[in-house]
C-alpha positions in Angstrom: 302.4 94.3 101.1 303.2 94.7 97.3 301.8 97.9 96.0 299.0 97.5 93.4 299.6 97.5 89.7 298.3 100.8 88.8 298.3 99.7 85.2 296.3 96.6 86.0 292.4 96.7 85.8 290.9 95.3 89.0 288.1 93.2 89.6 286.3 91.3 91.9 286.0 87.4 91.6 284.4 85.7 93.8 285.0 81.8 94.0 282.5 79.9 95.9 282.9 76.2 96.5 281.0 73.0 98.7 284.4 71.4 99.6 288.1 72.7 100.0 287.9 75.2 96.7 291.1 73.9 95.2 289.9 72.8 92.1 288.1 76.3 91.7 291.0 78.1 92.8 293.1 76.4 90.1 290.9 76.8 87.3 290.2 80.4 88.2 293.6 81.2 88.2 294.1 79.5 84.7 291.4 81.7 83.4 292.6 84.6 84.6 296.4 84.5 83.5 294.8 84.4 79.9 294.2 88.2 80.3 296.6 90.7 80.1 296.8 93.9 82.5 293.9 92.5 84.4 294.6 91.6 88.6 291.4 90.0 90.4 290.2 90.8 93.6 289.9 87.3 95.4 287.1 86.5 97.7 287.1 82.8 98.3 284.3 81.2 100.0 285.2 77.3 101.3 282.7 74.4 102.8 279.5 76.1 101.8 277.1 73.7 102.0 273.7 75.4 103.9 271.4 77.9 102.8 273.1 80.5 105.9 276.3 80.2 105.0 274.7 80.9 101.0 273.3 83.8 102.4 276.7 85.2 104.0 278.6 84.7 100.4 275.4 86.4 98.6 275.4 89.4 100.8 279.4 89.8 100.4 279.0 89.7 96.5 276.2 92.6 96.8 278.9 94.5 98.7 281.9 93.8 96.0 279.9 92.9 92.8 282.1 90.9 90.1 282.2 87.6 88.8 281.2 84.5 90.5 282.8 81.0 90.0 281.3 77.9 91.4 281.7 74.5 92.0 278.6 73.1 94.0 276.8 69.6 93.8 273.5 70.1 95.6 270.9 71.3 92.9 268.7 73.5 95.7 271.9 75.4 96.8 273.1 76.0 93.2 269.5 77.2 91.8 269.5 79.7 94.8 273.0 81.2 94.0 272.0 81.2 90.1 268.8 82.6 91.2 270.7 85.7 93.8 273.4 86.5 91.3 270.7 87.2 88.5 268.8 89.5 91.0 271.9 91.5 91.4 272.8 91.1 87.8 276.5 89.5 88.1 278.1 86.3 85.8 277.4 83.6 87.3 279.3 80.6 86.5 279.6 77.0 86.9 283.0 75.9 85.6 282.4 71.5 85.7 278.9 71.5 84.2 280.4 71.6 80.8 283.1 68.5 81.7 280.6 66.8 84.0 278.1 66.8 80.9 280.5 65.5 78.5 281.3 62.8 81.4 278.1 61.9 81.8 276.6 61.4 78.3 279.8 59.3 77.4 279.5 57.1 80.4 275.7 56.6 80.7 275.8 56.9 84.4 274.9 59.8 86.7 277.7 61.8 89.0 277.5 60.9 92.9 276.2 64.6 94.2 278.5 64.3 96.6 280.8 67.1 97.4 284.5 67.1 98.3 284.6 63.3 96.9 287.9 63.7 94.9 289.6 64.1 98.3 288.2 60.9 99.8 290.9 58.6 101.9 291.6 56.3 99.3 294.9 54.5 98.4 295.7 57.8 96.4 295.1 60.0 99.2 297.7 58.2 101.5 300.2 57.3 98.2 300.5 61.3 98.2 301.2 61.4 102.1 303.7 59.0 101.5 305.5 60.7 98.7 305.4 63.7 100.8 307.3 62.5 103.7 309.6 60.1 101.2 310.6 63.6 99.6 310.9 65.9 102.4 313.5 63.0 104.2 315.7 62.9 100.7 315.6 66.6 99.8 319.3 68.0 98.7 321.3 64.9 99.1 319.6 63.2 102.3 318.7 59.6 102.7 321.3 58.0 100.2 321.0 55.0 101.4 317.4 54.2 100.3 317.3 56.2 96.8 316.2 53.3 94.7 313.3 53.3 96.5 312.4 56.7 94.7 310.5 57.1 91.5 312.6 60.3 90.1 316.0 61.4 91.5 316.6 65.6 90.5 320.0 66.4 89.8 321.5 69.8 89.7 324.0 72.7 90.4 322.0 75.4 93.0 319.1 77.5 92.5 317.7 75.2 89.7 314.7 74.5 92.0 315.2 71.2 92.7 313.4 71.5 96.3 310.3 73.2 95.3 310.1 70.6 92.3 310.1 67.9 93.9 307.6 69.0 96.3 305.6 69.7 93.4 306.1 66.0 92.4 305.1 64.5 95.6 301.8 66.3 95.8 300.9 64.4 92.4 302.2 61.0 94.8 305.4 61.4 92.8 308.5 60.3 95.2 310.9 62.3 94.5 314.7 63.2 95.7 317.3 65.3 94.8 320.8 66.2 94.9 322.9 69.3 94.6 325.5 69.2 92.7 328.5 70.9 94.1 331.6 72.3 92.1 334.7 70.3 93.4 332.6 67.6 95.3 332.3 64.3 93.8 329.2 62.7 92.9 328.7 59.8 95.4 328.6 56.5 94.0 324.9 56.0 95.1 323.7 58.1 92.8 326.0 57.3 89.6 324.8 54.1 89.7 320.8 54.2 90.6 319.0 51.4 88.7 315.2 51.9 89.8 313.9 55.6 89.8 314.4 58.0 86.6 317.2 60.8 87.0 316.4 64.2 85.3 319.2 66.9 85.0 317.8 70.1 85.6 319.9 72.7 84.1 319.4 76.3 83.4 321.7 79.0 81.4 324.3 80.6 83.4 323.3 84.1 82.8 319.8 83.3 84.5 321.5 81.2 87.4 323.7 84.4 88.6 320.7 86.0 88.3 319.2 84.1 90.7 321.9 83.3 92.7 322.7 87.2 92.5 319.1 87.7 94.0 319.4 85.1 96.7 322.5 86.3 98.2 320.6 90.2 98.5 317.4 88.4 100.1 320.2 87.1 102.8 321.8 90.5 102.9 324.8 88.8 101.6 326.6 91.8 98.7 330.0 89.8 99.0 331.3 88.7 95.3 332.0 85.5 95.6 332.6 82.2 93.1 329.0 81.4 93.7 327.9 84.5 91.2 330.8 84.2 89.5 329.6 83.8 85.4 332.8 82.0 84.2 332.4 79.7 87.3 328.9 79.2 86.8 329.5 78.0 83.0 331.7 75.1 84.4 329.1 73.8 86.9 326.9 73.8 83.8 329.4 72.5 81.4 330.0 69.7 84.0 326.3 69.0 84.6 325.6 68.7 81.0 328.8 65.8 80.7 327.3 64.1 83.8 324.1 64.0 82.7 325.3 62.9 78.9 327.8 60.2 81.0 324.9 58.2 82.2 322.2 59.2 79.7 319.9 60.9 82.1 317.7 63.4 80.4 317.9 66.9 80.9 315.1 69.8 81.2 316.1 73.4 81.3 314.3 75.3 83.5 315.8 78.7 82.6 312.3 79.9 82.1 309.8 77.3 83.1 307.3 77.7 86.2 307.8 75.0 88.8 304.4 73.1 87.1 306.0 73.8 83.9 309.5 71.7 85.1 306.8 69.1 87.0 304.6 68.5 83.9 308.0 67.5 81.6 309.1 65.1 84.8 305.8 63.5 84.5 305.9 63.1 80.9 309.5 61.4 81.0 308.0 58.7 84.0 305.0 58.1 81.5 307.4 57.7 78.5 309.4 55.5 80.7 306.4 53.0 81.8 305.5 53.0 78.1 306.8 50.2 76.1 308.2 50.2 73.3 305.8 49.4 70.0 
């Protein structure tokens, strides 16, 4: 367990949802990454759609008072939480009224009231379970044969997260492949010539990649110098990266210091630019 951050000001937060929270979760955690020096105590309360289990969330936020973040759609359960958190004096706050408002007014129409309903099984749904099992069988160089069926092919040299990427990708119902890119190891034909699915470069700096690489090989108890942290060997897998990538006119994203959404949310924005013609 990672000691706290006795720097950091603690607080309880308290995240109480009527269907799997993940929504919640996500915008709580964009909230909170707004403050500096400030960590949050997370209490996360799932499926909580009956006055009893309301009344097991209420008594834990009496016993670890803080903010409270919901996302509920029946009116009765949401008046009694508003209701219990102003008897014990703590924030309350609903974080879709505001959107759901806006929604509303500019539609004319009234929301369902029904919770959990962005994760019915719809086409969507089972598009994403699809991408999912697309990307896990062509993750680092597997499934050649069927790579035009993708919609975005990563290539790169290692620890440039192509994996956790495109796992990223294929929870938006993104398929997505990749394939290392290996000094001395020629690039198989399959992929020099792909017609049908975008191919990104993902490239990074070679200080950060030994780094990283540097970092990997302790995690594996690995101190051995070896070519793989070499920095003069690095800069050629680079170099020859970048003349691969320029060879074919892929585009390239650097992900020296992106997050994993950060890399996700350019991909995206190239497949958009990609399906957008030309005015």
């Amino acid at each position: 367990m990672i000691a706290p951050d006795d720097s950091k000001s603690f607080f309880h937060l308290h995240l109480v949802s009527d269907s799997t929270g993940e929504t919640l979760n996500a915008v709580a955690k964009a909230a909170v990454a707004q403050f500096e020096m400030v960590h949050p105590i997370e209490h996360i309360y799932a499926l909580v759609r009956g006055p009893r289990q309301l009344d097991r969330v209420v008594r834990q936020i009496e016993a670890a008072p803080g903010i409270v973040m919901f996302t509920m759609v029946s009116d009765k359960l949401r008046r009694e939480l508003e209701a219990r958190c102003r008897e014990l004096q703590v924030p309350c706050i609903a974080v879709l009224d505001p959107v759901m408002q806006v929604l509303g007014a500019y539609l004319g129409t009234e929301r369902t009231h029904k919770p959990g309903s962005q994760h019915t099984l719809d086409a969507d749904y089972f598009g994403r379970i699809d991408a999912l099992n697309y990307t896990m069988a062509h993750d680092d160089g597997q499934g050649l044969d069927n790579l035009e069926e993708a919609d975005v092919v990563l290539v790169g040299v290692s620890r440039t997260s192509k994996t956790p990427t495109c796992m990223y990708l294929a929870n938006r119902g993104v398929k997505a492949a990749n394939y290392p890119l290996v000094p001395q190891i020629p690039v198989p034909n399959e992929i020099e010539t792909l017609k049908a699915p975008l191919v990104v470069g993902l490239l990074a700096s070679p200080e950060r990649l030994m780094q990283i690489r540097r970092q990997r090989l302790l995690s594996l108890k690995e101190d051995t110098q070896t070519e793989y942290v070499d920095l003069d060997r690095i800069r050629e897998e680079v170099t020859a990266a970048r003349r691969l990538c320029a060879r074919h006119g892929w585009p390239t994203i650097d992900v020296s210091r992106r997050s994993i959404e950060e890399t996700a949310a350019a991909i995206l924005n190239l497949v958009t630019e990609r399906k957008t013609p030309a005015v």
